[in-house]
N, C-alpha and C positions, 0 to 999 in steps of 0.2 A: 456576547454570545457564549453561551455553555459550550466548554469541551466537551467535545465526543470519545470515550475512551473507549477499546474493545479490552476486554479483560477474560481470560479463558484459565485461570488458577481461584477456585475457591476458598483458597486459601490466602488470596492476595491482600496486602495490610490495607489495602486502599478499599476493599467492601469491608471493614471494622465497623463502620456505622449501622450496619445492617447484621454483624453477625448475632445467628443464637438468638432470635428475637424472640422465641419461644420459650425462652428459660425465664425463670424466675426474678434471676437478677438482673436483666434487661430492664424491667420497668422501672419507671424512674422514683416510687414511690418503695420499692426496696433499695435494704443495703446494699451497695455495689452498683445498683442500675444509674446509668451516664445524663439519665435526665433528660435524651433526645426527643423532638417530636417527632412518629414514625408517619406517614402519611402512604396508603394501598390502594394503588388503582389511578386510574388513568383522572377522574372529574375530583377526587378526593387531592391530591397533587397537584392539577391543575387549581384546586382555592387554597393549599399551600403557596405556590409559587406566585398568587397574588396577595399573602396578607400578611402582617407584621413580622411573621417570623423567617429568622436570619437563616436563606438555605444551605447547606453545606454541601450536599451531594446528590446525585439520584443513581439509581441502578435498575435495569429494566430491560427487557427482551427486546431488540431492533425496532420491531414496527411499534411498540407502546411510547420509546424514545422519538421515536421519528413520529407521532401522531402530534407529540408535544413539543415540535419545533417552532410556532409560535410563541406559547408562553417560554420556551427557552431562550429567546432573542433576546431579553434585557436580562439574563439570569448571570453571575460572574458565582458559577460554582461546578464541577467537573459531573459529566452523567456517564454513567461506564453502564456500555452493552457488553450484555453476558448472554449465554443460552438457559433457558428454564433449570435444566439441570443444573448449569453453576450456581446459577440465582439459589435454588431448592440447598443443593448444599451449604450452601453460606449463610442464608439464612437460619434453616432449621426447619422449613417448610413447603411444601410446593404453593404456589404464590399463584391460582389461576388469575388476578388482575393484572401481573407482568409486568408492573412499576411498582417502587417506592423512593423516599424522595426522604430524606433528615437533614433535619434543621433544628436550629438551637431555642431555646425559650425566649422569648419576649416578657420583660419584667409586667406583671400585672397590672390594671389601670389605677388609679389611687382611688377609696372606692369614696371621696370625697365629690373629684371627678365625673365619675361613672352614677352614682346618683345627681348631678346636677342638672343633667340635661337630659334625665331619664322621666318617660311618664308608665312605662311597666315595668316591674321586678319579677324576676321568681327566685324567690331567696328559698334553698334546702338544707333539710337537716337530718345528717345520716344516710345519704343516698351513697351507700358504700358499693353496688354494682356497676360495673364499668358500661355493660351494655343500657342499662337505664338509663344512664348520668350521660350515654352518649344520644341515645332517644330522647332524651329531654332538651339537650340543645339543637338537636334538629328542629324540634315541634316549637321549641322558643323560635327559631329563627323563621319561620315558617308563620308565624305568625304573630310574627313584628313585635315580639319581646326582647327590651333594650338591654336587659344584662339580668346576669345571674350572679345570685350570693351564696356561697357556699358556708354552711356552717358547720358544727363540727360533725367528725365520722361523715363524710363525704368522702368520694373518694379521687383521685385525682383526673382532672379532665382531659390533660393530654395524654396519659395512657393510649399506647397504639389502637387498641380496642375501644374506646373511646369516641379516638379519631374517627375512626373507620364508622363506628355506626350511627354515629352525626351527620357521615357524606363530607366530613369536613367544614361543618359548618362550627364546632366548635372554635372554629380558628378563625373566624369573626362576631361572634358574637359575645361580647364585651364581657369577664368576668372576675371576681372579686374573693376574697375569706371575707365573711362575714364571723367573727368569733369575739366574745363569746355572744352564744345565743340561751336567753332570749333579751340577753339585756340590750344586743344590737337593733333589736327594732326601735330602740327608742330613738334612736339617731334617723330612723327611715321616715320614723314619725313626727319628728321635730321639723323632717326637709318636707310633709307634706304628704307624706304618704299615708295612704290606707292601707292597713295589714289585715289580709283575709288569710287565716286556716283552714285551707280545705282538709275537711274531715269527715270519715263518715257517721259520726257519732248521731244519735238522735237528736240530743238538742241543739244540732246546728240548723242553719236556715237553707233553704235552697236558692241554691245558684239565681235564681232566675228574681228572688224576691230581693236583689242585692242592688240598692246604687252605689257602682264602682264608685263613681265621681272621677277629678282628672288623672288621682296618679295614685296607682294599686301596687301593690307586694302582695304576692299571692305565697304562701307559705305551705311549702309540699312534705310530708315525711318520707321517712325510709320504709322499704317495699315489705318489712313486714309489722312493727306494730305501728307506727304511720308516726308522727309527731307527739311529740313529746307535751306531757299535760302541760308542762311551763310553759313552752311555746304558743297550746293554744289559746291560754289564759291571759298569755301578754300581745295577742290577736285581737283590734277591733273587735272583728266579727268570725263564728265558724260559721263555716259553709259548704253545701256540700250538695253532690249530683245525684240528683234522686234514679233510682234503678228501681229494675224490675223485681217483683218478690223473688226470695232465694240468693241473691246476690246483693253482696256487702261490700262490695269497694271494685277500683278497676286497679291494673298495671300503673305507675307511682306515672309513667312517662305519658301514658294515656288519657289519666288523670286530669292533667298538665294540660296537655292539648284542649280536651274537651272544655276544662276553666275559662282557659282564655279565648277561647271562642264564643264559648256563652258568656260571658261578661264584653264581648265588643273588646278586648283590648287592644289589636294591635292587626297587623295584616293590611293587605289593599284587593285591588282588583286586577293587582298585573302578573299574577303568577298562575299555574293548573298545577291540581294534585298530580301524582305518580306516586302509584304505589307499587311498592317494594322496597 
């Protein structure tokens, strides 16, 4: 069972895992930053304290600790109650979710691995946005996309912001470097894969005119010139979702969604949308 600590100095060495989160050198992808995964809010923590990665601590307002007495039962890591205002000052922010939860990285899966028992990919390149890159593994997870390849100029997935706007789903949903690209697809295509570029160029094909067949890599660019001519040239197939006149492309994460929903790839019948 998790200790319970009450902690009333914001300045106390034992909230370090939380300080300054707002600063630049917090994140794990600058110099200086510790490399934690941050996880905010009560359901975001809650898929924390069930998934690979090693927890260290949590810090959180009375009632959002005590909501989380369940999952804390099998937890061996100390949870310190503070009031909003110590939380705000240590942090560096006012926190209206009233938990966070850090834990250390879980070594990547071997992406030899992670393609083996995979039948959809979304392999990106250049998705240097933290909140798209965290919208993309929600919509992956959400409809039943088995891992994700990062290639280069990506940006990094556990990023607090990240986390957060996945809902924490990044923190199950299996993911790899793919580098270099594009010469990595050859390895996806040798295990069987079909590589689709979605792109909104003219001479791609629409979405709808596309047999997936059993195991796709759908290949997304970055949110403003989209994929790179290599990448779409070492693609099977481009492809791409037809719009309405005046409009040339969607959001990189939306993209995403819409692909794998119209190619049938992944998903069931046992979950309901919620939106927000």
């Amino acid at each position: 069972m998790a200790q319970v600590i009450e902690v009333d100095d914001p300045a106390d060495p034992r909230l370090d895992d939380f300080r300054d989160l707002s600063t630049a050198d917090r994140r794990p992808d600058r110099p200086g930053g510790r490399g934690l995964v941050i996880a905010e809010g009560v359901v975001v923590v809650q898929r924390l304290l069930a998934s690979r990665y090693p927890v260290r601590a949590l810090l959180g307002v009375r009632r959002r600790i005590e909501s989380l007495a369940e999952e804390l039962a099998g937890v061996d890591a100390p949870a310190y109650v503070a009031t909003a205002e110590v939380m705000a000052e240590a942090v560096g922010f006012h926190l209206n979710r009233g938990v966070l939860a850090a834990a250390d990285r879980a070594a990547p899966p071997d992406l030899a691995e992670l393609t083996a028992s995979a039948r959809t990919l979304a392999v990106l390149e250049g998705v240097g946005d933290h909140e798209n890159l965290g919208s993309l593994f929600r919509n992956a997870a959400a409809l039943g996309v088995d891992g994700v390849l990062l290639g280069p100029g990506c940006s990094d997935p556990l990023y607090r912001r990240s986390v957060r706007v996945s809902m924490g789903h990044v923190l199950a949903v299996p993911f790899a470097p793919l580098d270099p690209l594009p010469q990595g697809l050859a390895l996806l295509r040798a295990r069987g894969f079909r590589v689709l570029a979605l792109t909104p160029r003219a001479d791609s094909v629409p979405l709808s005119s596309v047999d997936a067949g059993h195991r796709v890599a759908l290949l997304l660019g970055s949110e403003g010139p989209g994929l790179t001519e290599e990448a779409i040239a070492a693609a099977d197939a481009a492809v791409r979702i037809p719009m309405a006149r005046g409009v040339d492309s969607l959001n990189v994460a939306t993209a995403g969604a819409v692909a794998f929903y119209a190619l049938g790839l992944g998903g069931d019948a046992g979950g309901t949308a919620h939106q927000g």
